[in-house]
C-alpha positions in Angstrom: 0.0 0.0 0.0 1.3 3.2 -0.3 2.5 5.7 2.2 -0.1 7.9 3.3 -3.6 6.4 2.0 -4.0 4.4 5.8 -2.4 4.6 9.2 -1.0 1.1 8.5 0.4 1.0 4.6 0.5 -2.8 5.6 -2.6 -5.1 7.4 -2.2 -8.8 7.0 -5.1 -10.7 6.1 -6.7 -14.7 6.8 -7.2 -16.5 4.0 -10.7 -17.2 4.2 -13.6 -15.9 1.4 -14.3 -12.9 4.0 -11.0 -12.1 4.3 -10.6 -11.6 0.7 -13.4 -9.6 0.5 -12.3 -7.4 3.4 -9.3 -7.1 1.8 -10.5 -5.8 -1.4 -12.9 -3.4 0.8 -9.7 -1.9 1.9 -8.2 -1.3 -1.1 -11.1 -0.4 -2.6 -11.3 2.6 0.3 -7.5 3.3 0.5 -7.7 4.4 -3.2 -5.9 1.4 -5.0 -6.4 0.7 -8.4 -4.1 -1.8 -9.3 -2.5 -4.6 -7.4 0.5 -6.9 -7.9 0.8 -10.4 -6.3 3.1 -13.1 -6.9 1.9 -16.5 -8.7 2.2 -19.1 -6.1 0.9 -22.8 -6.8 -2.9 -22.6 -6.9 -3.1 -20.3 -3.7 -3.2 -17.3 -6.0 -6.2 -18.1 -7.5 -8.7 -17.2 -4.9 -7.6 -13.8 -4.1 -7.1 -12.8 -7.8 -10.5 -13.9 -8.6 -12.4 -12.0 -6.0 -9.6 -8.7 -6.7 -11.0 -9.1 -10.6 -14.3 -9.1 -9.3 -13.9 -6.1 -7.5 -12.6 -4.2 -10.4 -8.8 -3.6 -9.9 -6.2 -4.4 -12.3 -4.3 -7.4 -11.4 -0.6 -7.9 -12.3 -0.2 -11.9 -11.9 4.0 -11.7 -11.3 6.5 -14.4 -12.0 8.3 -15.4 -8.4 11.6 -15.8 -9.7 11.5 -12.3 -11.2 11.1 -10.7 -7.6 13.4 -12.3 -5.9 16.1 -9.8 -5.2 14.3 -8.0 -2.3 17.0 -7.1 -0.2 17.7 -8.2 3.4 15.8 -11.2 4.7 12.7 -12.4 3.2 9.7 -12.0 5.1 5.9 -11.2 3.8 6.0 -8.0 5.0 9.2 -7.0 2.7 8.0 -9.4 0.1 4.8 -7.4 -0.2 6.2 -4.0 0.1 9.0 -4.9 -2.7 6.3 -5.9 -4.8 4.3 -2.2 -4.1 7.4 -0.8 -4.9 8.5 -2.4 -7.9 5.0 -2.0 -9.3 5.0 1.7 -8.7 8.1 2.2 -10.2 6.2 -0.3 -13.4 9.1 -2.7 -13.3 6.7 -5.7 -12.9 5.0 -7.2 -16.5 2.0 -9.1 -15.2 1.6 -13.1 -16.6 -0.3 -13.7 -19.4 -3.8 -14.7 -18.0 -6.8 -15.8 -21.2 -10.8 -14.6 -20.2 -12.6 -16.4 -18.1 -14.2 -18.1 -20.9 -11.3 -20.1 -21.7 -9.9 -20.2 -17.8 -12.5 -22.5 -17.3 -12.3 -24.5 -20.4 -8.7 -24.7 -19.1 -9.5 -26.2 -16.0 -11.6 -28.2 -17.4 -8.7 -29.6 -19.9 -6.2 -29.9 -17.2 -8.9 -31.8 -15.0 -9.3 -34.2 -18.1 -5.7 -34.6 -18.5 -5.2 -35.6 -14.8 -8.4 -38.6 -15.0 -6.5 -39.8 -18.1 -2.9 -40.4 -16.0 -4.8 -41.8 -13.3 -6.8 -44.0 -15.6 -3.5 -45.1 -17.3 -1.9 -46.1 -14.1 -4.3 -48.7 -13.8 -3.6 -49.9 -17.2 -0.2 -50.7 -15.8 -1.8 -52.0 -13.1 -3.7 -54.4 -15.4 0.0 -55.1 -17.2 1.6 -56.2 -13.9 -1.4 -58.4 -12.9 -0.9 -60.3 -16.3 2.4 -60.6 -16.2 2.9 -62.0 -12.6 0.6 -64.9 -13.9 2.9 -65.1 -17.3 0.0 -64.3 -19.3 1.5 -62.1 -22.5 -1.5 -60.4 -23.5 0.7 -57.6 -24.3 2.8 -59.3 -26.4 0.2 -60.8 -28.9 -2.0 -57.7 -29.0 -1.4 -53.6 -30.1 -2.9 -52.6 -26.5 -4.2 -54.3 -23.6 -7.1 -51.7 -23.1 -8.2 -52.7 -27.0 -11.8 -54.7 -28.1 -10.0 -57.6 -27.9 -7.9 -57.3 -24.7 -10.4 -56.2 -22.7 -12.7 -58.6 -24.1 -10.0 -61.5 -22.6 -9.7 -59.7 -19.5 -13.4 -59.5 -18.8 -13.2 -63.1 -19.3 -10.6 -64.0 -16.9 -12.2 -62.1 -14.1 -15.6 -63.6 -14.9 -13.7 -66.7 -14.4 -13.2 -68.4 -17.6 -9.1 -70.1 -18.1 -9.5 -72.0 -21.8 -6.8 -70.3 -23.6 -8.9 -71.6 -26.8 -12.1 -69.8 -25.5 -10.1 -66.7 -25.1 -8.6 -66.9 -27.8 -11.7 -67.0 -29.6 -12.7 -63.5 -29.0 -10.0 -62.0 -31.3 -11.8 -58.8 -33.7 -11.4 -59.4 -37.2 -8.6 -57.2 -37.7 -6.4 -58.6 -35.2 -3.1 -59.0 -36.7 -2.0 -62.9 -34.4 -3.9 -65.9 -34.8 -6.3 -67.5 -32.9 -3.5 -70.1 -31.9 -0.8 -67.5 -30.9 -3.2 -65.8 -29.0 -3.7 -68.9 -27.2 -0.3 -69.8 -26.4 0.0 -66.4 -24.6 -2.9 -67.1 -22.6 -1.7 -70.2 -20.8 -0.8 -68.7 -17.7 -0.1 -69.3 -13.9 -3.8 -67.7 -12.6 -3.0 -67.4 -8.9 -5.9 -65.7 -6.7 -4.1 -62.9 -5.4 -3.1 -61.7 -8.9 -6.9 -61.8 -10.2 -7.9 -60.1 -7.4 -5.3 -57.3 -8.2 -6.6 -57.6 -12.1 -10.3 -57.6 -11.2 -9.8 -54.3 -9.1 -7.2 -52.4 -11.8 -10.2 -53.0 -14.2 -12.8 -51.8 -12.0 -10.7 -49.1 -11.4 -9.9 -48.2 -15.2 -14.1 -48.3 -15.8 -14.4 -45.5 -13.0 -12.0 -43.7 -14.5 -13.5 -44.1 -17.9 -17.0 -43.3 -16.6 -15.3 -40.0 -15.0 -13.6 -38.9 -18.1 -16.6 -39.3 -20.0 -18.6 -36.6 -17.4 -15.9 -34.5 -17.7 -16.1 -34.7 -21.5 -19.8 -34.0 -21.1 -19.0 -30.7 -19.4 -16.2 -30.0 -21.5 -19.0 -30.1 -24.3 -21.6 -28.1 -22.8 -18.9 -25.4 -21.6 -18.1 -24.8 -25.5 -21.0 -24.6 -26.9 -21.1 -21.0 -24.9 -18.3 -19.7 -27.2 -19.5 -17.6 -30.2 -18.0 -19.2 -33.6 -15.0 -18.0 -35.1 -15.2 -19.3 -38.2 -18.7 -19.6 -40.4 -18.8 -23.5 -41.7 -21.3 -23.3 -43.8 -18.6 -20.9 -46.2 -15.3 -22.3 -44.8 -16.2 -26.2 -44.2 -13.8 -28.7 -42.5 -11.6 -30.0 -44.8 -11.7 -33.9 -45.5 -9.2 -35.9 -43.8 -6.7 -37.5 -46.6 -6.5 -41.3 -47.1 -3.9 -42.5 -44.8 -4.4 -39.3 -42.5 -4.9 -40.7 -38.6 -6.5 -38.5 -36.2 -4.4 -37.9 -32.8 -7.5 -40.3 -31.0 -6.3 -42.7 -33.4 -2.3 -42.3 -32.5 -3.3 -42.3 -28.9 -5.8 -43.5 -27.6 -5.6 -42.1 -24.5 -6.9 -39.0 -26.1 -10.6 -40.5 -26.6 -9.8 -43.3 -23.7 -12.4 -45.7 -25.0 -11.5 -48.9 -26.5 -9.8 -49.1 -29.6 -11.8 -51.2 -32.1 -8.5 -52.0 -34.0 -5.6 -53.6 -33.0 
């Protein structure tokens, strides 16, 4: 704050909503217009938010840019180096989109977080089938495709014919029937099903999660006006041989792959 808008140029505050409010009341009644703060972890969020909302002009900083405050650090001289490098306009705020796409972001990041968590259990599945020598992996493109889930399914629901198994290869599976087989003679000890039945129940929730997140992520964009007018500038037609990023990784889409 500066020198001579309140008895006390600097009052801590909690971290609570009402604290944030009663912080931008005071700012608000001291005369500020435009406030600096440095970008720590998601803590920042919060207080820049409510600061927005208030009407001030937020300068999101980069930490390691501010760093040189002399003498030891503390919040007191962190904050009033900040006021001071700000008055002086040494401080270039972070690039920070609308809210429009800030919460499409969110969104995105949430998305990205369900699909690592969702792929640890595919490794989960992995070590499972390997403990009890079964090289799924081996024999098909992915584990998590029509067929291999198909197998796995089958395992859990209790069936151990490697011929059976076998028998639920797709059409474009690339192995035989008989190669398949061989892979699925295994050692099926309890413990290991046990950990395979709960990777896969685990990899549905996941699935079922992504796919409510990809519901919202749906309804979020159809609030966005349209950029571009496709009834004069249509799509353009993928060219043979031209694989969509779903189709490199199928992570991306996280359903079942219906190739191999």
């Amino acid at each position: 704050m500066p020198e001579g808008r309140d008895e006390n140029s600097v009052r801590p505050f909690g971290c609570f909503t009402s604290d944030l409010h009663a912080m931008a009341r005071w700012l608000k009644a001291c005369g500020v217009t435009t406030v600096a703060m440095e970008s720590t972890g998601v803590y920042w969020i919060p207080p820049f938010q409510i600061l927005e909302e208030y009407g001030f002009e937020v300068k999101l900083v980069n930490a390691r840019h501010v760093k040189n405050v002399p003498g030891r650090k503390t919040d007191v001289s962190d904050c009033q180096w900040l006021q001071r490098l700000r008055t002086y306009g040494l401080l270039s705020g972070s690039f920070r989109p609308d809210d429009q796409i800030c919460v499409l972001r969110s969104y995105w990041r949430h998305r990205a977080n369900l699909v690592r968590y969702a792929a640890d259990h595919v490794r989960h599945m992995q070590k499972a089938l390997t403990q009890m020598n079964l090289h799924l992996h081996k024999v098909l493109s992915s584990v998590t495709s029509v067929t291999g889930m198909n197998i796995i399914r089958a395992i859990i629901a209790g069936e151990r014919d490697p011929q059976k198994l076998a028998l639920m290869r797709e059409p474009g599976v690339k192995n035989t029937s008989e190669v398949i087989a061989k892979a699925l003679e295994g050692d099926y000890r309890q413990e290991h099903l046990f950990a395979l039945r709960q990777a896969v129940e685990l990899f549905d929730f996941y699935h079922r999660q992504i796919q409510a997140c990809d519901g919202e992520i749906e309804r979020h964009l159809r609030t966005f006006d349209a950029k571009v007018d496709l009834m004069q500038n249509p799509l353009q037609n993928r060219r043979k041989g031209e694989r969509s990023r779903s189709e490199i990784n199928p992570l991306w889409t996280f359903g079942p792959s219906s190739t191999e």
